[in-house]
C-alpha positions as CSV (number, residue, x, y, z in Angstrom):
1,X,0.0,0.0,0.0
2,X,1.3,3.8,-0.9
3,X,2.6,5.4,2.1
4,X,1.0,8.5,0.7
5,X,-2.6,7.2,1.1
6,X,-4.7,7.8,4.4
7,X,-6.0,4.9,6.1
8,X,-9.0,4.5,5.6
9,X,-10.8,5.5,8.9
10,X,-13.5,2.4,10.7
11,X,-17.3,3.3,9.7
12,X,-19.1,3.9,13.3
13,X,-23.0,4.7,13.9
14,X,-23.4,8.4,15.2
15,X,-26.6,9.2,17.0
16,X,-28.9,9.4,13.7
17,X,-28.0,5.8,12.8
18,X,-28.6,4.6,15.8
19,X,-31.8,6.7,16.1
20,X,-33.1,5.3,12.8
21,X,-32.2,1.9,13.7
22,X,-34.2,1.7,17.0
23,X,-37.5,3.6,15.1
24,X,-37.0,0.9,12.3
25,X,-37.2,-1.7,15.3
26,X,-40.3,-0.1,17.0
27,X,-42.2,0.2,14.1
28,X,-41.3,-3.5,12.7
29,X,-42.8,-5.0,16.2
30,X,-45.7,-2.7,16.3
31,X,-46.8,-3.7,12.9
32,X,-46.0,-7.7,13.8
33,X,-47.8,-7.1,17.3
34,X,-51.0,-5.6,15.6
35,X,-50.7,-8.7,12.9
36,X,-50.8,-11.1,15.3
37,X,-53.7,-9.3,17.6
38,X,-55.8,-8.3,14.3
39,X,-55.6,-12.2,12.5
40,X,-54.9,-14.5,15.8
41,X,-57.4,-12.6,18.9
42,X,-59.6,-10.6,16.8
43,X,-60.6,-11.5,13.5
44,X,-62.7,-10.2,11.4
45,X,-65.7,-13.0,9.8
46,X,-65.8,-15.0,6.7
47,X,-67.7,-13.4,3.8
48,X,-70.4,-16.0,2.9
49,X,-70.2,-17.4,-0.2
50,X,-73.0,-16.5,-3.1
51,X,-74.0,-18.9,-6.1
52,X,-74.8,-17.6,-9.2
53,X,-78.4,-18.5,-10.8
54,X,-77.5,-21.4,-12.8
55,X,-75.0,-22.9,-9.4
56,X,-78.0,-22.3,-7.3
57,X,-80.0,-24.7,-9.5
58,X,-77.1,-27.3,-10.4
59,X,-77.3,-27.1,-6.5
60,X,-80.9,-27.1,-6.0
61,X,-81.3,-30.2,-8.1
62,X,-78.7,-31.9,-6.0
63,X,-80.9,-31.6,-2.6
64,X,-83.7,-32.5,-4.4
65,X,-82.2,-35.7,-5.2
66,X,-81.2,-36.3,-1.2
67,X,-84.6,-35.3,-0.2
68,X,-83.4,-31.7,1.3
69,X,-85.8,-29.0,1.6
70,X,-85.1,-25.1,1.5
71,X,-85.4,-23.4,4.9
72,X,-88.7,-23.4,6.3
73,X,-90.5,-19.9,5.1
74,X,-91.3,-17.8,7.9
75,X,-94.7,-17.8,9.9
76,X,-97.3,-15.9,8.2
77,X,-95.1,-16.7,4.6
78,X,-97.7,-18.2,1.9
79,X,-97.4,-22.4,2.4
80,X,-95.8,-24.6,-0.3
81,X,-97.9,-27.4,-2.3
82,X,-98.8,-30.1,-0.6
83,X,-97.2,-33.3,-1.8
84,X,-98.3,-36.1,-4.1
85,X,-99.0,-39.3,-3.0
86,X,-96.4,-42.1,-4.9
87,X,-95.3,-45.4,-4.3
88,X,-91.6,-46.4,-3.0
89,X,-89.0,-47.5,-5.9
90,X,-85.4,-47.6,-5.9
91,X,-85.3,-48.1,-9.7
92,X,-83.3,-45.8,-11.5
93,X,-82.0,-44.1,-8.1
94,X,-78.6,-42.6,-8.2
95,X,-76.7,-43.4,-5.9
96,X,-73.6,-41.1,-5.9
97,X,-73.5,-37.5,-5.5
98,X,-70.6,-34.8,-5.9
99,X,-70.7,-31.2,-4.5
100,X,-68.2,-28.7,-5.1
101,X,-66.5,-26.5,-2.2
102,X,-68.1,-23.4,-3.3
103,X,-71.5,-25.6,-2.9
104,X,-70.8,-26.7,0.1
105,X,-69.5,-23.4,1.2
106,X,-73.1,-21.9,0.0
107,X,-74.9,-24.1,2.2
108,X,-73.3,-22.9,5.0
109,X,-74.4,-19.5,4.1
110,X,-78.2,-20.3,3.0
111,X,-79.3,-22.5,5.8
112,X,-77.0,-22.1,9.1
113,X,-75.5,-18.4,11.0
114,X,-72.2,-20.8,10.3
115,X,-71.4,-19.0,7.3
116,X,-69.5,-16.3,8.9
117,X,-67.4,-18.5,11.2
118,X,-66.8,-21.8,9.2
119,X,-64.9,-22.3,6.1
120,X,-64.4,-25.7,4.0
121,X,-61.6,-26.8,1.7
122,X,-61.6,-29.3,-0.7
123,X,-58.0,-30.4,-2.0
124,X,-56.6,-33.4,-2.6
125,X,-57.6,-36.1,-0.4
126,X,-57.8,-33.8,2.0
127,X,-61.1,-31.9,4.0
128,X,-60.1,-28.1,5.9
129,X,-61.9,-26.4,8.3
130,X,-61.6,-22.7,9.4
131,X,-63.2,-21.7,12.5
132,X,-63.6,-18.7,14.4
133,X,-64.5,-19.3,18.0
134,X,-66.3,-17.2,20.4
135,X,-64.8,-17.2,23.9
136,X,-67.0,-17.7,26.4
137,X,-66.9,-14.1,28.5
138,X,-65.7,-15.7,32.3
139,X,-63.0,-17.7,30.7
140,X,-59.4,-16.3,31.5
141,X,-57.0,-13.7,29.7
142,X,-59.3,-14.5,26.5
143,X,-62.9,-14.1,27.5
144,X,-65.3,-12.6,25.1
145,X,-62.5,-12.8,22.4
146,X,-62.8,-14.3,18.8
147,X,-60.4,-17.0,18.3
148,X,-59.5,-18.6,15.0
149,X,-59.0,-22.8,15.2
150,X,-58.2,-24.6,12.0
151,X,-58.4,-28.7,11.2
152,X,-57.5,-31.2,8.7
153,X,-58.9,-34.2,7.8
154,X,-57.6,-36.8,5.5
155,X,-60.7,-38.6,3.3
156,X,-60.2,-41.1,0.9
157,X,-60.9,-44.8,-0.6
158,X,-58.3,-47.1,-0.3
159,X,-58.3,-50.9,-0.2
160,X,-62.1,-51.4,-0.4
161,X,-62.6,-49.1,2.6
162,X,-62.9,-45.5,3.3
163,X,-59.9,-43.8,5.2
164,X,-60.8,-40.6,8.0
165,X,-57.6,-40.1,9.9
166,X,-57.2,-36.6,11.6
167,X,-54.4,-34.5,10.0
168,X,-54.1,-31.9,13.0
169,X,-56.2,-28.9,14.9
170,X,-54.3,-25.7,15.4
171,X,-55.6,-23.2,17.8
172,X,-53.8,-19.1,16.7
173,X,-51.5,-20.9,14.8
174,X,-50.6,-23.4,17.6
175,X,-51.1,-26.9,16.8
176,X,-52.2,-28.9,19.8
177,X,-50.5,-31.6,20.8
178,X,-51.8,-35.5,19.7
179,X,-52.3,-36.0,23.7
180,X,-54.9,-33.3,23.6
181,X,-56.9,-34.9,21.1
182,X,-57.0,-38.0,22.5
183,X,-54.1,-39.5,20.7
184,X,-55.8,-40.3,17.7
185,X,-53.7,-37.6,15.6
186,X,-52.7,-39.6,12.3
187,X,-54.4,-42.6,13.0
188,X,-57.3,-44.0,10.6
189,X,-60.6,-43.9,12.5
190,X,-61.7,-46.2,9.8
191,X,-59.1,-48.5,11.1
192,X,-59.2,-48.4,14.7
193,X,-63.1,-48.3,15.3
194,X,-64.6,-49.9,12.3
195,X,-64.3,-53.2,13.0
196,X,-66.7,-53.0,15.7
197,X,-70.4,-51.8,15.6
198,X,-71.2,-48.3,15.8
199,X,-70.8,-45.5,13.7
200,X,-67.8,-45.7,11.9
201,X,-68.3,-49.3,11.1
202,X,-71.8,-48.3,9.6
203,X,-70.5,-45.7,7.9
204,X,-67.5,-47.4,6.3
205,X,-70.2,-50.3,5.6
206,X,-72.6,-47.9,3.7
207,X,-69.8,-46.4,1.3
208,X,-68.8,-48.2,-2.0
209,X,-66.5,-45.1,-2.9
210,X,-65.3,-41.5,-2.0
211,X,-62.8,-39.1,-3.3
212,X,-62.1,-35.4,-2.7
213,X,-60.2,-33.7,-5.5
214,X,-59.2,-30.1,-5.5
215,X,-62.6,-27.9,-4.9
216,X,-64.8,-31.3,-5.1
217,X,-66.4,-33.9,-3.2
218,X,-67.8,-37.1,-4.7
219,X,-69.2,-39.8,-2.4
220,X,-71.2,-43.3,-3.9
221,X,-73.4,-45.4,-1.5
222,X,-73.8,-49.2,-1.6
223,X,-77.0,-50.8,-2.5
């Protein structure tokens, strides 16, 4: 190196940079702080899903077929037909059905107050749930409080039988240990209880086929 050029002097932060660094600081944790409190303790509802006119009557025709009836009109409202008399045939029944997220998504909306607190989706194989929770007002730290509780569950056909294992609950984020739920975290319910009676042996008995693809449900009954 020349002798004739000036070593070059250390950098060091004066009082602005250190200023600027600690407002930088503040405002990075006040906007992560008012994340977490806006999405995890307070947030806001779902927006309920709308069908268009021709969903509404792809769906229609679909709860027609199960034997579902619109909401009940309210008192005073002018009554629908009575029905027709006819005599029981299976002939020509179908017996599988599909619905797509948005449909099920719709129902939510049109028949139950769920609509603003649950959310379902459909990907592969796979069933999600988003929840918001209302805390109950006397329970500590987080009484009267909105809280928002997500679940997976896996649903699918494999081997002649259906398969229902629990994927996980997370409660702000936090998924809850397998102990809390019992143990029966990644475990086919299918499996474990269907070989005795009661309602998951029914239920697997009953099924000839199900499948959930992304955004759709298809399920087929035996005879």
């Amino acid at each position: 190196m020349n002798e004739n050029t000036p070593a070059a002097t250390p950098r060091r932060f004066d009082w602005l940079h250190v200023s600027l660094l600690v407002m930088l600081t503040v405002l990075v944790t006040v906007i992560g702080t008012v994340w977490v409190v806006r999405v995890y303790l307070f947030p806001s509802e779902f927006k309920p899903v709308t069908l268009s006119g021709r969903e509404q009557q792809v769906l229609q025709r679909k709860l027609d077929w199960l034997g579902i009836e619109p909401r009940p009109a309210p008192r005073g409202a002018e009554a629908s037909a009575p029905l027709d008399p006819e005599p029981y045939s299976e002939a020509g029944a179908r017996r599988e059905v599909t619905f797509t997220e948005k449909e099920i998504n719709a129902l939510l909306a049109n028949n139950t107050d769920l609509a603003r607190k649950l959310a379902i989706d459909l990907s592969d194989d796979l069933v999600s749930a988003k929840l918001l929770i209302h805390v109950d007002p006397d329970f500590p730290v987080l009484g009267g409080k909105i809280i928002r509780a997500r679940a997976g569950v896996e649903l699918a056909y494999r081997n002649g039988r259906p398969v229902v294992v629990l994927k996980g609950i997370s409660i702000m984020g936090v998924p809850l240990p397998n102990a809390w739920m019992g143990g029966i975290k990644n475990i086919d319910l299918i499996r474990e209880f269907g070989e005795t009676r009661g309602f998951w042996k029914a239920f697997a008995d009953g099924v000839e086929h199900i499948r959930v693809d992304d955004g759709r449900l298809v399920v087929k009954l035996k005879e």
